[in-house]
C-alpha positions as CSV (number, residue, x, y, z in Angstrom):
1,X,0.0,0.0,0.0
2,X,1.4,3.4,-1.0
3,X,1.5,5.7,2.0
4,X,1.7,10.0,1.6
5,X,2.9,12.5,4.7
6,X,3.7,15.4,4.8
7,X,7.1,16.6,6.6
8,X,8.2,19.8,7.1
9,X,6.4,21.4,3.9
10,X,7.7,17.9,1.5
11,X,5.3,14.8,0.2
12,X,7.2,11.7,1.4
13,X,5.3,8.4,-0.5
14,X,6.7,4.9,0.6
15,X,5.1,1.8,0.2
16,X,4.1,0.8,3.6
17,X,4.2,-3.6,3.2
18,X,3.5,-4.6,7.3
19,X,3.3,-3.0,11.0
20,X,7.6,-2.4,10.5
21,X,7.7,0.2,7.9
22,X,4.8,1.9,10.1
23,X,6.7,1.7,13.1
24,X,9.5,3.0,11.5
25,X,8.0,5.9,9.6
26,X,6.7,7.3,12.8
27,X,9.5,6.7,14.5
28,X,11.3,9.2,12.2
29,X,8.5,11.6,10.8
30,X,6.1,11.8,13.7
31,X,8.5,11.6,17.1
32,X,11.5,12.3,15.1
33,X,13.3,10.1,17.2
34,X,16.3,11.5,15.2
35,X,16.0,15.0,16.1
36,X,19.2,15.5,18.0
37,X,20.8,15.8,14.8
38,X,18.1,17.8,13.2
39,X,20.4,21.3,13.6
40,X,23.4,19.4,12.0
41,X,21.4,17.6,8.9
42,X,20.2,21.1,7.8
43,X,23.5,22.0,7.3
44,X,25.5,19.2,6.3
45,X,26.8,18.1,3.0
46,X,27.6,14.6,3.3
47,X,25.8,11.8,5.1
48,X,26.0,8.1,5.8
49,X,22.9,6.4,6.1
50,X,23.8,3.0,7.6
51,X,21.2,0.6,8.0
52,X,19.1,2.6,5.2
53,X,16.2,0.1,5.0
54,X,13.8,1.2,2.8
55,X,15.1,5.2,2.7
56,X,12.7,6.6,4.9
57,X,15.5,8.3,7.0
58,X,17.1,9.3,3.8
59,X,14.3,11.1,2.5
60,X,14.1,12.9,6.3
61,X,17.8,14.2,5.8
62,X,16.3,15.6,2.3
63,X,13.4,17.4,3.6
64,X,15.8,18.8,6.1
65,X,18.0,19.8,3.5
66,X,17.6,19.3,-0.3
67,X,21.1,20.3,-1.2
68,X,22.7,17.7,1.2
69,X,24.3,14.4,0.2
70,X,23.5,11.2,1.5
71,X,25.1,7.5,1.0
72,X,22.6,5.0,1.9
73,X,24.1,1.8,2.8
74,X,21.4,-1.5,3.0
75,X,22.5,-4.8,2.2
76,X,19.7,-6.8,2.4
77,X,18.6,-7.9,-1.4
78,X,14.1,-6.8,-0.7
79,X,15.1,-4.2,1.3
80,X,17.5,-2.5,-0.8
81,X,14.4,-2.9,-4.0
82,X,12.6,-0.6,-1.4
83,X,15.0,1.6,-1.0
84,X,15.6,2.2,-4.9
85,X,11.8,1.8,-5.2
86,X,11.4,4.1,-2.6
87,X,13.9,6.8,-4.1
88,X,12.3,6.5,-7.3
89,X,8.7,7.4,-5.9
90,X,10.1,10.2,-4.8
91,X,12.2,11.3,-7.8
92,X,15.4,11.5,-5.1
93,X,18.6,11.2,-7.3
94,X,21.0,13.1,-5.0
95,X,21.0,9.8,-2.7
96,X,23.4,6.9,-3.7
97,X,21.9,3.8,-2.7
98,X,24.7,0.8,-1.9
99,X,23.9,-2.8,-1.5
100,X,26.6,-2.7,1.1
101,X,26.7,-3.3,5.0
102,X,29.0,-1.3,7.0
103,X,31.2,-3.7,8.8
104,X,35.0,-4.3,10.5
105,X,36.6,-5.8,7.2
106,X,36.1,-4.9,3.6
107,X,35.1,-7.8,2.1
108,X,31.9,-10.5,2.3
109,X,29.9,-11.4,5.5
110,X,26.6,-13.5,6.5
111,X,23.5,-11.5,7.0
112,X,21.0,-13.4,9.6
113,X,17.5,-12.7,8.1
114,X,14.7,-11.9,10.8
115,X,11.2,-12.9,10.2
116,X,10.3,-8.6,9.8
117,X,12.5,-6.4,7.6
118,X,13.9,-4.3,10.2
119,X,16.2,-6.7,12.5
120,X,18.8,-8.8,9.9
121,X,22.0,-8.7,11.5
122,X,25.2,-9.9,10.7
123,X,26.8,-13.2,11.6
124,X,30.5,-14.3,11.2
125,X,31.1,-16.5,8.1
126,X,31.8,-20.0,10.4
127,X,28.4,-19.4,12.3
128,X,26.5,-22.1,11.5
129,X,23.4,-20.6,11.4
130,X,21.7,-19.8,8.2
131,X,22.0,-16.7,6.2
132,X,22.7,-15.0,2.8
133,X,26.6,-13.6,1.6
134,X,26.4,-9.5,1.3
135,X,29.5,-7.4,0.8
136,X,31.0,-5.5,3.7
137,X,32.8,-2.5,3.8
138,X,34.7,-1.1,6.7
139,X,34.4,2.9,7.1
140,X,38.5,3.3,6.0
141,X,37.2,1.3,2.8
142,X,33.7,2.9,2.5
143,X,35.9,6.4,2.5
144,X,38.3,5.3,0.0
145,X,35.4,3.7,-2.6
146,X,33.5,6.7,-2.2
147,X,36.1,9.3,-2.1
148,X,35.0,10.7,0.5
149,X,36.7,13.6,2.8
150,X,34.8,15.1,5.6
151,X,31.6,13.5,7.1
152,X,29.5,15.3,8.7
153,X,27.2,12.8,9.9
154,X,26.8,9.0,10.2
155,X,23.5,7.3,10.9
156,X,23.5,3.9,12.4
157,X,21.4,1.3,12.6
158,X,22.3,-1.7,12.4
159,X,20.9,-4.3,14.8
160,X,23.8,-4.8,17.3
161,X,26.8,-4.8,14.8
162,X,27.1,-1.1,16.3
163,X,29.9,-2.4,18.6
164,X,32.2,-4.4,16.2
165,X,32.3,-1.6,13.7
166,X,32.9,1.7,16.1
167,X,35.7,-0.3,17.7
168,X,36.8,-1.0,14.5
169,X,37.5,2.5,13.5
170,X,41.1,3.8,12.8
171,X,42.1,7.4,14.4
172,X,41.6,8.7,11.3
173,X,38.1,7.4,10.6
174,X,37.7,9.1,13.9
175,X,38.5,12.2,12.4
176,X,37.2,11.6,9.2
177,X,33.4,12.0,11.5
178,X,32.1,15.6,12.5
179,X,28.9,13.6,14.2
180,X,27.3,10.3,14.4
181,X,24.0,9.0,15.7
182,X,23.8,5.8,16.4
183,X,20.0,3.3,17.6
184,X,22.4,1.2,20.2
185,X,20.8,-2.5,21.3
186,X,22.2,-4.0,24.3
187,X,23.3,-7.3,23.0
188,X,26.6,-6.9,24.3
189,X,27.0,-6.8,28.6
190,X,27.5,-2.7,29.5
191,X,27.5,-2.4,25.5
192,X,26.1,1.4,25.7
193,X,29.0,2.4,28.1
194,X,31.3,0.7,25.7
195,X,30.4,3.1,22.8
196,X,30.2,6.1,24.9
197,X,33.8,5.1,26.5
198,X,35.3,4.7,22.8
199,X,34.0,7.9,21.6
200,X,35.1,10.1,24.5
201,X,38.7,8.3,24.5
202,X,38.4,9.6,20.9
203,X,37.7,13.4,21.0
204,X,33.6,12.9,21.2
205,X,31.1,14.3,23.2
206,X,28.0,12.2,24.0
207,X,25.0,12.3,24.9
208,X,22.4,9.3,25.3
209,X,18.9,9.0,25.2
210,X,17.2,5.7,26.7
211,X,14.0,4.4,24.6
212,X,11.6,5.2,26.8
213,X,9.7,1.7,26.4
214,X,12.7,-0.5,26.1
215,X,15.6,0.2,28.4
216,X,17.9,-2.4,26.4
217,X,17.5,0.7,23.1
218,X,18.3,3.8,23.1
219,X,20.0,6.4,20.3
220,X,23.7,7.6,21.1
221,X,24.7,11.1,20.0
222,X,28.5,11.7,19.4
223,X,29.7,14.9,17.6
224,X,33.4,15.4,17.4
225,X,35.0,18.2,19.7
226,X,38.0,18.0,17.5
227,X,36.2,20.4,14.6
C-alpha cells in the first residue's frame, strides 16, 4: 500500500508492506526520534545512512536539506528494492543507494534474516546458522570507494553490529566523522557504556537517550570536539 505525509512542507510516499515500515515511519517523521541531529542535517553536506532500510531516513535528511548528500548503505537484497523503489517514488537522485553493510573488514559477511525487515544482522562467516553472503565494507574502505573527505554525519542502525564496527575504526576514521548518531541494542553486557567510552577516548562528546519503552535501546549522539 502506498503511504503519503507530509514533513516539514515535503510529500514523502513509501510503500508501507507490514506494521515495521509503520513503526519505522513514525518513528522518524512523527516523534522524530532523530531530532538530535536535526540542527546538523540542515547544514551538512555529506551523510551516511547506515542501516538505510527502505530510505525513509534518507528522505528525512532531504526534507531537512535538499542540497545535502546522502550514502545509503542497505545490504539486504528486498530491502535494498525498497529503497531504490522508494527513491524513485520520490524522484530522489542526490541519494546513492549501496547494497553494502558497514562492517570491520572490507570484504563479504553473512546476514541473519529476521522474520520482519527491520532486525537482519550480521553473523561471522563460520556461524552455523543460516543466512545469505552480502558485501562489507569497513568505514577506512567505504571512504576510499567513495572518495569521501569530511563526514559530517553517520546514521546507524544496524541491529547490534554497532559495537564491532565503532571499535573497529582507525584514528583517522575518527577524524574523518564531525557527528554520528547511532540506535544502540544492548546485545553486548555494558555495550552502551562501551560506545560512549570509545567515543570520548576519541575526541567525542555524547550524549544518550534511553527508549523510553525498552531500556535495552536507546539512540547515542556523538559529535566530534575535535572540529
Amino acid at each position: 500500500m502506498l503511504r503519503n505525509l507530509n514533513f516539514e512542507g515535503h510529500k514523502i510516499t513509501f510503500e508501507e508492506r507490514d506494521e515495521v515500515d509503520r513503526s519505522v515511519a513514525a518513528e522518524i517523521f512523527k516523534f522524530r526520534e532523530y531530532r538530535a541531529a536535526e540542527p546538523v542535517i540542515k547544514s551538512a553536506k555529506t551523510i551516511i545512512d547506515v542501516g538505510a532500510h527502505v530510505g525513509l531516513f534518507s528522505l528525512y535528511c532531504l526534507a531537512l536539506n535538499p542540497a545535502v548528500k546522502v550514502i545509503a548503505l542497505e545490504p539486504e537484497p528486498n530491502n535494498f528494492a525498497r529503497l531504490t523503489g522508494t527513491l524513485a517514488l520520490n524522484s530522489v537522485t542526490s541519494v546513492r543507494a549501496t547494497p553494502l553493510a558497514l562492517a570491520a573488514k572490507t570484504g563479504q559477511a553473512r546476514l541473519l534474516l529476521a522474520p520482519d525487515s527491520h532486525n537482519h544482522h550480521l553473523v561471522p562467516k563460520d556461524d552455523p546458522g543460516e543466512g545469505i553472503s552480502v558485501k562489507t565494507a569497513s568505514l577506512s574502505g567505504l571512504r576510499k570507494q567513495e572518495k569521501l573527505g569530511p563526514i559530517d554525519l553517520i546514521k546507524m542502525d544496524i541491529e547490534g553490529g554497532e559495537y564491532e564496527v565503532v571499535a573497529s575504526w582507525t584514528p583517522t576514521d575518527f577524524a574523518s566523522v564531525k557527528n554520528i548518531i547511532l540506535e544502540y541494542h544492548d546485545t553486548v553486557k555494558n555495550g552502551r557504556k562501551i560506545l560512549e567510552k570509545i567515543f570520548r577516548e576519541n575526541g567525542f562528546g555524547v550524549q544518550t537517550f534511553p527508549n523510553k519503552f525498552c531500556r535495552r535501546l536507546g539512540f547515542i549522539w556523538a559529535n566530534n570536539k575535535r572540529k
